[in-house]
N, C-alpha and C positions, 0 to 999 in steps of 0.2 A: 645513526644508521642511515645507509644511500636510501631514499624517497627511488621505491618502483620506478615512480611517473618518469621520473628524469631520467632513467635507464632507459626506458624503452622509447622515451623522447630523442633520447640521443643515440638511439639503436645498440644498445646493451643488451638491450633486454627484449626477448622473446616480442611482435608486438598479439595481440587479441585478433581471433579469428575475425575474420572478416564478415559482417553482417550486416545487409542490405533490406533489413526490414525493422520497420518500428509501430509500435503501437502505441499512442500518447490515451490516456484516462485521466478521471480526477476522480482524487476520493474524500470522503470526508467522515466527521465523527457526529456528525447532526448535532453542533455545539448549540445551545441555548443561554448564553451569555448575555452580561447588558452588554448595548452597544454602549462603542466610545463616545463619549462625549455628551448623548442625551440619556444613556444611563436605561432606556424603550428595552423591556424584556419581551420577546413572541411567548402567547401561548405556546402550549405543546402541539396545541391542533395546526396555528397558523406555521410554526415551523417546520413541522412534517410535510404541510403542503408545500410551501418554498420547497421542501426538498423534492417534491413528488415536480416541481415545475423544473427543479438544476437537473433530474435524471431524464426528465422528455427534452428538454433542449441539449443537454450534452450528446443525445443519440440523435436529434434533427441538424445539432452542428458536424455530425459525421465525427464522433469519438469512439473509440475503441473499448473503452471500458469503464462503468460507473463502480466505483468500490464503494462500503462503509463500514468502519471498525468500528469493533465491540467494545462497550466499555459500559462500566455500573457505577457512574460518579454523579452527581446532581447536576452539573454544567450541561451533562450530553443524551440526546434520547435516542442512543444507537445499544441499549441492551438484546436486543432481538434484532439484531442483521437480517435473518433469513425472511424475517417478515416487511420489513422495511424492502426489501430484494423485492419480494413476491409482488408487491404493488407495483413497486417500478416495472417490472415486467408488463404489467398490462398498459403503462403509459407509454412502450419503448419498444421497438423493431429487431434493432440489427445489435445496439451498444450488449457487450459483455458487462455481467451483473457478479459481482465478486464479495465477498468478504475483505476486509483490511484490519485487522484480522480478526478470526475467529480465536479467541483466548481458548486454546484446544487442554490444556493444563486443569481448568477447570470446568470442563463440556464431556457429555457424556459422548463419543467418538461416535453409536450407533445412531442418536437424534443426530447428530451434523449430518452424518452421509443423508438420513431420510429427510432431511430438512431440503438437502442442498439437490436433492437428488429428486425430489418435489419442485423444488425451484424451476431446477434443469427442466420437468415435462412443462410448467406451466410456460417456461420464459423459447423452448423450442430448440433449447440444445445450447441457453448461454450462457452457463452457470457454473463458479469459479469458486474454490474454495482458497484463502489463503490462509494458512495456520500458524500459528506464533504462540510465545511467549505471555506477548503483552504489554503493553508499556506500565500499565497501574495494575494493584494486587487485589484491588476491592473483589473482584468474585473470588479469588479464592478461600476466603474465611464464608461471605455470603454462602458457600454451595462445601462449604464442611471439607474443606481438605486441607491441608498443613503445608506453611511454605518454606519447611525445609524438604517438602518433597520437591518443588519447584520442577528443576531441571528433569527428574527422574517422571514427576506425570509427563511432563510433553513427551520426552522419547517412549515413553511405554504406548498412550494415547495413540500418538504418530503413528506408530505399528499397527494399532488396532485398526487406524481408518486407512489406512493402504490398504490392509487386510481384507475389508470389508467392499474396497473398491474391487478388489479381483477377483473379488468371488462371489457369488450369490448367498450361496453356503458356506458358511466357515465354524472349524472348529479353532477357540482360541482362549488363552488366559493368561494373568498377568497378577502382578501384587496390588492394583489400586482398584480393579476394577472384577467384579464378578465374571467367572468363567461364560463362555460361551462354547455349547456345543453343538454343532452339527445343524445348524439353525438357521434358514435363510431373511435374507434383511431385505424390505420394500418400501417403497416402489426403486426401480433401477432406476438410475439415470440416462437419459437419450446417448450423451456423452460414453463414451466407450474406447477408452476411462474418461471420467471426469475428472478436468484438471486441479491437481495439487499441488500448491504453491507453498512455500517456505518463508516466511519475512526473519531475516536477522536484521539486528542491531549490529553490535560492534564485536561480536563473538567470535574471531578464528576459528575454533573447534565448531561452533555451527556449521557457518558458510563450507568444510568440508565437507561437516557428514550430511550436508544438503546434497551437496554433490555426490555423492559416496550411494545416496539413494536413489541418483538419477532424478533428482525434483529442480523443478526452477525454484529458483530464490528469487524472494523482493529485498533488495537491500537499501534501508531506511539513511537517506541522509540528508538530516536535519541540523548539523552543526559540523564547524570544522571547517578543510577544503578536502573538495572530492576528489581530489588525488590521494588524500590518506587510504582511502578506502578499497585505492587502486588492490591491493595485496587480498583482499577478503575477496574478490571477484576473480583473483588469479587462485585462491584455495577452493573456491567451489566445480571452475574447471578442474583444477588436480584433481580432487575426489573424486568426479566423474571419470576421467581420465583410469583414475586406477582400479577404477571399479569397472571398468568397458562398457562405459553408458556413451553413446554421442553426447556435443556437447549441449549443456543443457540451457533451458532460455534466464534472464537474467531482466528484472527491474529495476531501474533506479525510482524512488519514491520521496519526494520532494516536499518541502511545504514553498509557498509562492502568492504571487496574485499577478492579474495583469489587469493594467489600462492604457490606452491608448497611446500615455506619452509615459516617460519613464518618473517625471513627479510625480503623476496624478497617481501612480501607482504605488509610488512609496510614501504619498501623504494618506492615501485609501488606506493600508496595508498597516504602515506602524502600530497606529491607537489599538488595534485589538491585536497584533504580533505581541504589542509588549503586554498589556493584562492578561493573556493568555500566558506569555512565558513567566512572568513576573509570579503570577500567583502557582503556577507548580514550581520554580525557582523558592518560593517561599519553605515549600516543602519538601526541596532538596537541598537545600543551601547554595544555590544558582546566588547570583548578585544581579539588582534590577538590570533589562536592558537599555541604554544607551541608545539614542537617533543615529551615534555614530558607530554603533557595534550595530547597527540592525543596517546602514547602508552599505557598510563594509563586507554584510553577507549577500547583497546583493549584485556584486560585482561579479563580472565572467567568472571568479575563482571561489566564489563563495557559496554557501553550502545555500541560499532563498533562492527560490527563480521568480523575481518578482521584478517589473519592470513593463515595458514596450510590448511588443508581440518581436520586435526583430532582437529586441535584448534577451527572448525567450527562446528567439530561433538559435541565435547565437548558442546559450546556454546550454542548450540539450545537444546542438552538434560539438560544440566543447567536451562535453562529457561522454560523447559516444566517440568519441577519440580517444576518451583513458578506458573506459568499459568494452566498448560494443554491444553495447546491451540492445535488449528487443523488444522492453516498455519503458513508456517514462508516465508515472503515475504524477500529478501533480493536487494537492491539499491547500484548496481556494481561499477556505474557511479554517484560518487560525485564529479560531476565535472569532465571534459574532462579527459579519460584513450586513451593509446596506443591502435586501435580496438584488432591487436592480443592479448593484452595481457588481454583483457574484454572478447576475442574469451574464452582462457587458461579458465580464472575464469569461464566461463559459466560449460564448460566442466567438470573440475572438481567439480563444485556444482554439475551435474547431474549425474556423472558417478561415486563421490566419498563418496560425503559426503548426497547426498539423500539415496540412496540405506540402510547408514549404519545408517542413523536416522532412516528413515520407520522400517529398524532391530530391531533397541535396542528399538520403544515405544510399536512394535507388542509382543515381547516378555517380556516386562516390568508389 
């Protein structure tokens, strides 16, 4: 089959509206892993402060957005997003404070809004839901639901919490979840509406009906080259398209590191890429990673952005040449890092390499 990219490369092919704004963030999973090499686990307290220090400097390096994905696995102590959120709020001004994501499949739809919507009044209007699937299944036996509902709780769920954002009052029902009538949900959020974000994977039929509902998407690309991907960000505009929504905003969501020079980056970066991928590779039937499959993804066409601050500027206007996208989310922490040297990367995402993207797409 013809590769998108190269059709509109070579003017075949329709190219991507044109869009002259970007929003760079970083998000993470609040991993608690040993580190490479000395094997040093953080407590839970000393990690949470690292995190409560990468959410104050990502909004003093002038970043657009701090996420943290949910997950109930013993590596990560991101089961409570919205409360992890709530703190950074009090350390943080301007940065948007997000979910990556909220596993909505297995959440009761009415806590998220009041969760997120609580957030919203404490943080001053900067509170981001993003909703997904999920990448692991561990809450959904945890909180009693069956995963061959899988796909069917998110779209039901979905509904409920749109529903819930438009209205004060709603009357509603569905098969997973008890009816609701005529009931108003509190507190409101500042936000009117509060944004809701979409993450897909590799799902065609997703990235439609993302579109189809008029929601921005976060589209996860962690493996591959991002050009395959080109096609899922042309189905999210159609569904909008066909459904008479303008078009809608679009994240690319990354995993990466940066330092200074482009070794020091991928010697920092490997030791906990590979234990990290290595031991859910165990659990998928992944095969270990390779020095030269982990360098090979950091090259302009590979799916890491990990390298230089200019190998990063490079990488994101690369990519905003197949997408036009309007975030680029970037995941410091695959897997336990040194904190100062995730302090370093914060720093230089915000102070280097954002400044001189927001440049080149304003004047692009």
């Amino acid at each position: 089959m013809t590769n998108r990219w190269y059709l509109r490369k070579s003017g075949q092919f329709p190219p991507v509206s044109p869009n002259n704004n970007m929003e760079l963030g970083i998000y993470t999973f609040v991993e608690n892993t040993p580190l490479a090499g000395s094997g040093e686990v953080l407590t839970p307290q000393q990690r949470l402060q690292n995190m409560m220090e990468e959410a104050g400097l990502a909004d003093q390096a002038g970043l657009d957005v701090y996420a943290i994905g949910e997950h109930h696995r013993t590596e990560y102590l991101a089961s409570a997003p919205p409360v992890l959120l709530a703190a950074a709020a009090a350390r943080t001004k301007n940065i948007r404070l997000s979910s990556a994501v909220t596993v909505l499949g297995s959440e009761d739809p009415v806590r998220v809004f009041q969760q997120f919507a609580t957030l919203d009044q404490l943080s001053g209007g900067r509170a981001e839901i993003m909703a997904g699937r999920g990448s692991f299944i561990e809450s959904f036996p945890l909180f009693g639901y069956e995963l061959d509902d899988y796909n069917e709780l998110f779209a039901e769920k979905l509904d409920l919490l749109l529903a819930l954002r438009d209205s004060e009052k709603i009357t509603w029902s569905g098969k997973h979840r008890p009816a609701i009538k005529d009931r108003g949900v509190y507190p409101r959020p500042v936000q009117n509406p509060i944004p809701i974000w979409v993450a897909v994977g590799g799902t065609p039929e997703s990235a439609y009906r993302t579109g189809r509902l008029g929601l921005p998407m976060a589209l996860a690309i962690i493996g591959g080259y991002p050009e395959q991907f080109v096609p899922m960000a042309d189905l999210h505009r159609q569904g909008a398209r066909n459904a008479g929504h303008p078009e809608p905003m679009l994240s690319i969501n990354s995993h990466g590191f940066i330092a200074e020079d482009s070794r020091q980056a991928r010697d920092d970066a490997f030791p906990a890429f590979k234990l990290t991928m290595d031991r859910i590779g165990r659990e998928r039937g992944w095969p270990p990673m390779s020095r030269e499959q982990f360098d090979a993804s950091c090259t302009l066409r590979g799916a890491n952005a990990v390298g230089s601050p200019q190998e990063i500027i490079d990488k994101i206007l690369h990519q905003h040449e197949l997408f036009g996208h309007h975030r680029f989310l970037l995941q410091l922490t695959v897997g336990s890092m040194p904190h100062k040297k995730v302090l370093k990367a914060i720093e230089l995402f915000g102070t280097k390499v954002a400044p001189a993207v927001r440049k080149a797409i304003m004047v692009s």
